[in-house]
N, C-alpha and C positions, 0 to 999 in steps of 0.2 A: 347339761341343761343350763340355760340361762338362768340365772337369779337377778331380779330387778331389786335395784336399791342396796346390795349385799352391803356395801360399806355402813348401811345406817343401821342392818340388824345385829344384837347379839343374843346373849344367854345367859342366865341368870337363873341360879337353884330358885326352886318353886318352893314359897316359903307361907305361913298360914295370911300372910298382906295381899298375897293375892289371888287367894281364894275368890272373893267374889267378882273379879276381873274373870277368871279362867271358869268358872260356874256361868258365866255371862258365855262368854264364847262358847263352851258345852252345849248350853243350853239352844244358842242359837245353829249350829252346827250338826249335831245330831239329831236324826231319826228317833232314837231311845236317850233321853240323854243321861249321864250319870247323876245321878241327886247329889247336891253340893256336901251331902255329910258321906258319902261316900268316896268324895273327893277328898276333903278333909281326911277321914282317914289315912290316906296313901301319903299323907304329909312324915315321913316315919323316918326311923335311923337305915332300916336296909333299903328304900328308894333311893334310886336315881331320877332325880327329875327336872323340870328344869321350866321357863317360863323364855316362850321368845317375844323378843322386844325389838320395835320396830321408833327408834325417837322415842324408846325409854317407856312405849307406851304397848302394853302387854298385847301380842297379837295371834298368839297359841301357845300350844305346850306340853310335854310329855311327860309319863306316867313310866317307873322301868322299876318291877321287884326284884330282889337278886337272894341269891341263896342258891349253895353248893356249887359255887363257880359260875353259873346260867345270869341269866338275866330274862326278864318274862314283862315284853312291851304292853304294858295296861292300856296306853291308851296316849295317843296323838294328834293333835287337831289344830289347823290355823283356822282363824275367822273365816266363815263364808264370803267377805268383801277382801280378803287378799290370798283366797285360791286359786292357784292357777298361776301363780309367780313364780314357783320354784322352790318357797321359802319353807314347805314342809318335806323338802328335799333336803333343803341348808338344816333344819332340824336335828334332823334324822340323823346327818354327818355330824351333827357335832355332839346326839347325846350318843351316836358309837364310838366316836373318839371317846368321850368319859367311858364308857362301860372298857373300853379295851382298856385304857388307861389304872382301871382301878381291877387290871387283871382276870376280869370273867373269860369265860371258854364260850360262851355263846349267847346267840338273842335269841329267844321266841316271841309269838306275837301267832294273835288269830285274825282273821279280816273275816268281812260278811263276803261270801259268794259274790252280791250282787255290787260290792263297792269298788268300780273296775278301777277309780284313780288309783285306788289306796293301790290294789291289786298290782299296779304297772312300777310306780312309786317303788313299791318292796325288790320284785322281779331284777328292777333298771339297776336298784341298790348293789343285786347280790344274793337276795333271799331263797333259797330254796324251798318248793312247798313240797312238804313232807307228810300231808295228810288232811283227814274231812273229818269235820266232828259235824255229824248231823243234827240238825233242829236248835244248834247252839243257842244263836238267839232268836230274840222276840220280832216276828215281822207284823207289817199291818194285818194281817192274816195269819193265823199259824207263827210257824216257826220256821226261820231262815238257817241255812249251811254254813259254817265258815271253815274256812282254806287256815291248815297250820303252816308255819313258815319259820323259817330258822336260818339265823345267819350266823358263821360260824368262828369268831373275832380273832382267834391263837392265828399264829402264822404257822403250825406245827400241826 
């Protein structure tokens, strides 16, 4: 996959300065979006997270809890105005390189049924879906399905 601009993005742990940059992006980017103190909390000693920076200027960012070796994707999002570049591609490779790095066995992560980017995104990665947790979340209606998915970082 191409990535536009690769040279200008990087990665930068997600620290409590940018809370209201990545609450802004949440906000505008999700369906349900996560309330900014929920966010705040995921700011902790056992995440992995990270803030992507596009010219230094915050343009999405990942959420990864870890415990007992795993690692368990909370949540990933670039801006609505720069999806579709790649750049939650470049993401994704670079908070897996930290997780391998800091020696986990594996990523989990749930997606909505109906969010076919994320869905292809994961697939293109690597990810194997490994099961349906029904009614997970909250849809405009009812309750939506989401796809479990695991990728599996040991080379062993």
């Amino acid at each position: 996959m191409k990535v536009e601009q690769q040279e200008s993005l990087s990665t930068a742990t997600f620290t409590a300065t940018h809370l209201v940059e990545v609450s802004a992006i949440e906000s505008a980017a999700a369906f349900m979006p996560w309330p900014e103190k929920l966010i705040q909390q995921c700011i902790r000693s056992d995440y992995i997270n990270h803030v992507l920076l596009h010219e230094d200027v915050v343009v999405g960012y990942s959420l990864c809890s870890t415990g007992a070796g795993e690692a368990h994707l909370q949540n990933i999002v670039v801006s609505p105005e720069k999806q579709g570049l790649g750049w939650g591609h470049w993401l994704l490779h670079q908070t897996v390189t930290e997780l391998k790095q800091a020696d986990l066995q594996r990523l989990f992560l749930e997606v909505r049924a109906s969010n076919l980017p994320a869905i292809s995104l994961y697939q293109r990665y690597g990810f194997e879906n490994i099961g349906l947790r029904k009614d997970y979340y909250e849809a405009p209606v009812g309750r939506e399905d989401a796809y479990v998915y695991v990728l599996e970082l040991s080379d062993s």
